[in-house]
C-alpha positions in Angstrom: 0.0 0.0 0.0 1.1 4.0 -1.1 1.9 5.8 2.1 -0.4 8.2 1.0 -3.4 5.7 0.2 -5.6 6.8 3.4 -4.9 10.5 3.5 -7.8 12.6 4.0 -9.4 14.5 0.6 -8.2 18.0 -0.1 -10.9 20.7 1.4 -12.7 22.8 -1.4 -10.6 26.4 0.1 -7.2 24.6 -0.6 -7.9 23.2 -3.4 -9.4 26.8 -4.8 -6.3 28.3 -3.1 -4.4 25.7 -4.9 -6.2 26.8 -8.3 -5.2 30.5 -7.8 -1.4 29.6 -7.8 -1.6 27.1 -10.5 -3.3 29.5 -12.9 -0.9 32.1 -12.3 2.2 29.5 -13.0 0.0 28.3 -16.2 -0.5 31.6 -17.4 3.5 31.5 -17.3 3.9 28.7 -19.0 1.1 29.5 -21.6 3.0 33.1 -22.5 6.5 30.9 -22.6 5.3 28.2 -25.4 3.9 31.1 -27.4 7.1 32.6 -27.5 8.5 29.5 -28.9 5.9 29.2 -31.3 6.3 32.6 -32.7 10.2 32.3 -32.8 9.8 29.0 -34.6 7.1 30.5 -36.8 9.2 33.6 -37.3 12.6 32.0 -38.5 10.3 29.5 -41.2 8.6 33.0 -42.5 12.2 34.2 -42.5 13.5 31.0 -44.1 10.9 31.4 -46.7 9.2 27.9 -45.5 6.1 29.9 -44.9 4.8 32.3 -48.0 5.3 35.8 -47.2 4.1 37.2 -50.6 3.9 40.7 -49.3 6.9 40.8 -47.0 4.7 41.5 -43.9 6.1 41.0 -40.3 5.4 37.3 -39.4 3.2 38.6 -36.5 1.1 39.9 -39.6 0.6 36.8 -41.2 0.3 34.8 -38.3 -2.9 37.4 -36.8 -4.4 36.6 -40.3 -4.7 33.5 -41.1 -6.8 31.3 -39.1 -5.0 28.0 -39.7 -2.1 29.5 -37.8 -3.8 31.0 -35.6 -5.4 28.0 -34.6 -1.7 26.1 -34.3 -0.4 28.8 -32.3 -2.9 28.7 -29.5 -2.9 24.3 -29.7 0.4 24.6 -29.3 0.1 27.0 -26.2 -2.8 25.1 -24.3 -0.8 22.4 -25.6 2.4 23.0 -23.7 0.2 24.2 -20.5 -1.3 20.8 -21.0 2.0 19.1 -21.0 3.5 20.7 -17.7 0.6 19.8 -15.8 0.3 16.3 -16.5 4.1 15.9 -16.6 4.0 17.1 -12.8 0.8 14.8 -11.8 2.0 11.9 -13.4 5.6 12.6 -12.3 5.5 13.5 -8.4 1.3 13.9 -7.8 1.9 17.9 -7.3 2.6 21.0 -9.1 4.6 23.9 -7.4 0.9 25.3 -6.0 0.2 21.7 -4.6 3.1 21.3 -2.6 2.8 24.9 -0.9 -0.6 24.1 -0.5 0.4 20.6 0.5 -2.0 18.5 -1.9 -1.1 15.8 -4.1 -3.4 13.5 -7.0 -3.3 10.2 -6.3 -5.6 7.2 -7.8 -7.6 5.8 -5.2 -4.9 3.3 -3.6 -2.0 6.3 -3.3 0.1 5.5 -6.6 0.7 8.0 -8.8 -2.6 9.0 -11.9 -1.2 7.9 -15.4 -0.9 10.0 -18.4 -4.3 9.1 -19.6 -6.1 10.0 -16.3 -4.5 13.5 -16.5 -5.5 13.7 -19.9 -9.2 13.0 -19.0 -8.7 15.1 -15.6 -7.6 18.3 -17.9 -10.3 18.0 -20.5 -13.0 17.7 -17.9 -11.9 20.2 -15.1 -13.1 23.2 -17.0 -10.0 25.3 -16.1 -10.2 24.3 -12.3 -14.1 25.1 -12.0 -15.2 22.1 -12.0 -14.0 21.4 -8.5 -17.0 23.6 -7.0 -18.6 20.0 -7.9 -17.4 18.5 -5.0 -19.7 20.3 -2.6 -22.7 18.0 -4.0 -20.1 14.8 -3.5 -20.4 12.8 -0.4 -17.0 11.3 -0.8 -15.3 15.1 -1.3 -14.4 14.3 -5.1 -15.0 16.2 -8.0 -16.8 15.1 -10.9 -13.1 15.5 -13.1 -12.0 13.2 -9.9 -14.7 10.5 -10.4 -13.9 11.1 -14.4 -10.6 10.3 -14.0 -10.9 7.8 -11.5 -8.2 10.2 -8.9 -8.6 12.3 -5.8 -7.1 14.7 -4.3 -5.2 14.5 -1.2 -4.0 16.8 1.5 -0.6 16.1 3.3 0.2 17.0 6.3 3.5 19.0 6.6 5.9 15.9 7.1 4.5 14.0 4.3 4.7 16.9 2.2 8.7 17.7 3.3 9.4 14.0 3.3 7.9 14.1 -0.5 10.1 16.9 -1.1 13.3 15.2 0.1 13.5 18.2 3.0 
């Protein structure tokens, strides 16, 4: 059995307090992919990879063109996508879930796959869908029950002992 198996579920504040932090830190990590994105889109309009029959700025072209417009914010949302399910399916917490000291777990404590965070980001409706849990007996989410995970709350040894302090 996962040392964290029987931990009691997260309350809704900490997990809402947990949310706040998050957002901010995927807001980050949203702006940072679309800086790649436009320097990789940039250097192919300047490669000549990418038509640029009017010799506009590649911000130009990209703004109107819907196709690239559309890649440019998949790629974003993908990358914010990426991070977070790199850090559930890695450790159980991101940077706001350890200083709030929560962790997503399946049900018996081991850590969710890459499919269940998948599913859990889909569903969660940017973090809203936690409010659900108020109407749950068992203190999970609907994107919880989706996803068949919960989330935990640590008490302050388990959380430094998870961060090797």
């Amino acid at each position: 059995m996962h040392p964290h198996a029987n931990a009691p579920r997260a309350s809704l504040k900490r997990r809402l307090a947990t949310l706040l932090y998050d957002s901010l830190l995927g807001l980050a990590v949203y702006m940072a992919f679309g800086a790649v994105f436009f320097m990789l889109f940039g250097a192919l309009v300047s490669q000549g990879v990418i038509s640029n029959p009017e010799q506009q700025h590649a911000i130009d072209i990209l703004q109107s063109s819907p196709g690239w417009t559309l890649a440019n914010e998949g790629f974003k949302w993908g990358g914010v996508m990426l991070f977070f399910s790199y850090f559930w399916q890695k450790s159980g917490q991101t940077i706001g879930m350890r200083a709030w000291r929560l962790k997503l777990q399946n049900i018996d404590g081991s850590l969710i796959s890459w499919h269940q965070a998948l599913i859990r980001l889909i569903t969660s409706g940017f973090g809203l869908m936690a409010l659900t849990m108020v109407f749950s007996d068992d203190k999970r989410s609907l994107h919880d029950k989706w996803s068949h995970t919960e989330l935990v709350e640590l008490s302050i040894e388990q959380n430094r002992a998870r961060l090797g302090q």
